[in-house]
N, C-alpha and C positions, 0 to 999 in steps of 0.2 A: 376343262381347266381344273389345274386341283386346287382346294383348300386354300393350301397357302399362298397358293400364286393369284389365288382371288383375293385373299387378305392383305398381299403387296398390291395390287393393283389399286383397291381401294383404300389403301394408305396412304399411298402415294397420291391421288385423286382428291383425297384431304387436303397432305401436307403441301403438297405443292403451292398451290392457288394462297392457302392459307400463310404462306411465306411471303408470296408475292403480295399481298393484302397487309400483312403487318408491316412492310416495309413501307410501303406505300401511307399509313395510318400513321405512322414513325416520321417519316417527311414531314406529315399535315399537323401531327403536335406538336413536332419540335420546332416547325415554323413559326408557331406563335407562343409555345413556354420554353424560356430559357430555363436549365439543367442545375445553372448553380445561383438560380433564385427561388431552388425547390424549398417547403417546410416542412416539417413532419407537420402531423395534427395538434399537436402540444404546441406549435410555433418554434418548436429548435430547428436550425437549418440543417438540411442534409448537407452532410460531409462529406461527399462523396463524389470523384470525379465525374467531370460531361462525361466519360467514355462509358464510366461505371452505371449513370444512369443511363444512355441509349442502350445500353448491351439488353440491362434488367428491362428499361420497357420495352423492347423488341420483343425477349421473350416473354412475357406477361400478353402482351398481343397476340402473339404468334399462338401461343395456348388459348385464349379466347376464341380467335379466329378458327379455328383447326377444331376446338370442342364444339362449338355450333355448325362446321361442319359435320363432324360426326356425329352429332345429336340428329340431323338431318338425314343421314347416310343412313340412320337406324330406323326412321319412323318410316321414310322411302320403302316399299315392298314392293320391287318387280322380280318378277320371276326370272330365275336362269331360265336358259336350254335344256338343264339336267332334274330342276325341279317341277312338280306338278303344279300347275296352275292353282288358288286358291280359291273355291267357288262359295262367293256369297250370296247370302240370302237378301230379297230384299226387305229394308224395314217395313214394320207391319205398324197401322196407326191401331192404338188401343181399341179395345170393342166395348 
């Protein structure tokens, strides 16, 4: 497989799940905070339509969800097919 068709695959293998998660996370907050009873931190009310905040927190999830998958995707080392196995050593307790 080349390159890039392993970088779609694992993008995709990301974004995917990581959409259907924030959607899902989108439900479960908006079921319980309403949108135009939001505040900033100052106490001024957001002005801004329901539509306007579900969009923003969709995406603010969707990036959440999808960075902690790739934070995972990165620390995960399994070997391809095409790379050599990694051989460790094992720990040695101090002498």
């Amino acid at each position: 497989m080349s390159t890039s068709n392993r970088f779609a695959v694992r993008a995709l293998c990301i974004l995917w799940p990581s959409f259907l998660m924030a959607g899902v996370l989108e439900m479960l907050v908006f079921s319980v905070v309403d949108p135009g009873s939001l505040q900033w931190f100052g106490g001024a009310p957001v002005e801004w339509s329901s539509s306007a905040v579900y969009t923003l927190a969709f995406f603010v999830f969707w990036a959440v969800i999808s960075t902690a998958g790739a934070l995972t995707q990165m620390l995960i080392t399994i070997p391809s097919d095409d790379d050599q196995p990694v051989r460790r050593s094992a720990p040695r307790w101090p002498q």
